[in-house]
C-alpha positions as CSV (number, residue, x, y, z in Angstrom):
1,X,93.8,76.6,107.5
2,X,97.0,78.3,107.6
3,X,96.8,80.8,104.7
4,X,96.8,84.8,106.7
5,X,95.6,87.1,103.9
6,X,97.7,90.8,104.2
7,X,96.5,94.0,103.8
8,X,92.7,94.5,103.8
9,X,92.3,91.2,101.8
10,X,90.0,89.1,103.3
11,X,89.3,84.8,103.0
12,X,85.3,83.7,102.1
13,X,83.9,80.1,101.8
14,X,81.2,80.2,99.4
15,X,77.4,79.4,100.8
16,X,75.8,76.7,98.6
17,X,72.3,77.8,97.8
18,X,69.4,75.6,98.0
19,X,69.1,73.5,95.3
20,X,65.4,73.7,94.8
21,X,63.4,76.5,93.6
22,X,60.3,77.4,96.7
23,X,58.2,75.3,94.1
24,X,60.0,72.6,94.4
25,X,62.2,72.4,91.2
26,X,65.7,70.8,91.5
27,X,68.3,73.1,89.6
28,X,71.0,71.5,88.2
29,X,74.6,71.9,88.4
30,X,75.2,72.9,85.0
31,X,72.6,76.0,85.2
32,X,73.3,76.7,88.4
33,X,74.8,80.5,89.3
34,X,77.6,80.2,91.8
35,X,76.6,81.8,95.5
36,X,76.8,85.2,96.1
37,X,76.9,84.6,99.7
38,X,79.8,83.5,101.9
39,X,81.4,83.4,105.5
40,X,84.2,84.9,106.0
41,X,87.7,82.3,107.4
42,X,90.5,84.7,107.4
43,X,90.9,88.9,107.6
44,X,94.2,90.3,107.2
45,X,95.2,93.6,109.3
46,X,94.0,96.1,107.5
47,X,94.8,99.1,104.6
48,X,97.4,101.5,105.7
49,X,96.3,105.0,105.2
50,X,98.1,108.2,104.3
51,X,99.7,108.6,107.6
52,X,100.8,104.9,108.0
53,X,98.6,104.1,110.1
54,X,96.9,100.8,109.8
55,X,93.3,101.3,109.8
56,X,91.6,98.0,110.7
57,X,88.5,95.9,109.0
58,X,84.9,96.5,109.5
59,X,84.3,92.2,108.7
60,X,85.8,89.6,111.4
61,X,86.4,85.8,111.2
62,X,82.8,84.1,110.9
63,X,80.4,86.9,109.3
64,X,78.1,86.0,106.8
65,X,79.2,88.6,103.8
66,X,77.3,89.4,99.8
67,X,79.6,90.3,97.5
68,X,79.5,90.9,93.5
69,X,79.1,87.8,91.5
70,X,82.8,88.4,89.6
71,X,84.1,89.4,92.9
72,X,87.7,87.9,94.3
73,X,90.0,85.4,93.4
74,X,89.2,81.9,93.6
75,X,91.8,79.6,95.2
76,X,92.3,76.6,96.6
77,X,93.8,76.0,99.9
78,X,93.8,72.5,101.8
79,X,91.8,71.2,99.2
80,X,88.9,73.4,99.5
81,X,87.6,75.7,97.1
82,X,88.3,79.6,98.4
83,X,87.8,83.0,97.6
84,X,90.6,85.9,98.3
85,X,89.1,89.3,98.1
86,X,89.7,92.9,98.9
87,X,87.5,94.3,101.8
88,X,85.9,97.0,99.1
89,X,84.5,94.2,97.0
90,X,82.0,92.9,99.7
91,X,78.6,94.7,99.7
92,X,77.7,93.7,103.0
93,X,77.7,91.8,106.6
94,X,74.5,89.8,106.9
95,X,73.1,90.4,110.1
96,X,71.5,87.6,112.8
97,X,72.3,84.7,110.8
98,X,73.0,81.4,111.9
99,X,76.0,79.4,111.5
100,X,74.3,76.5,110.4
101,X,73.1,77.7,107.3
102,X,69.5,78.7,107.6
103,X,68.4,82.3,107.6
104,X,66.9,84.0,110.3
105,X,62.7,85.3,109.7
C-alpha cells in the first residue's frame, strides 16, 4: 500500500465476522452489521500539541483495534475496501490476539 495517513489519522482493514451465529445460523449479507473490529495498516506521526511538539500514537502497524460502528472514513485504496480514522475514534487495542483471525481464550 502506499497511502501514509498524516497527523494522528490512522489506516484499519475491517475484520469480517463469523458468518454463523454459535447455533449454527448463517447470517446473510443483507442483515449483516459491518465489523466493529479491525487491524490497523498505516499510523501517521502523530497530533502536534500546544508547544509544537509532535506527540506520537499509542496504536502501531498490525494491532487489532474496536472502534464506533459510524466511525472513520471508508476508502478505497489498491482496490481494497479501507477505513481512515482519527486516533480518538478507536476505543481500544485488542490484546494477545492472533494474526490469523481467531481470538485468544
Amino acid at each position: 500500500m502506499k497511502f501514509r495517513p498524516l497527523h494522528d489519522r490512522v489506516v484499519v482493514r475491517r475484520i469480517e465476522a463469523d458468518k454463523k451465529t454459535a447455533g449454527g445460523i448463517i447470517i446473510p449479507d443483507t442483515v449483516k452489521e459491518k465489523p466493529q473490529e479491525g487491524e490497523i495498516l498505516a499510523v501517521g506521526p502523530g497530533a502536534r500539541d500546544e508547544s509544537g511538539k509532535i506527540q506520537p500514537l499509542d496504536v502501531k502497524a498490525g494491532d487489532r483495534v474496536l472502534f464506533g460502528k459510524w466511525s472513520g472514513t471508508e476508502v478505497k485504496i489498491d482496490g481494497e475496501d479501507l477505513l481512515i480514522m482519527k486516533e480518538s475514534d478507536i476505543m481500544g487495542v485488542l490484546e494477545g490476539t492472533a494474526k490469523s483471525g481467531k481470538k485468544a481464550a
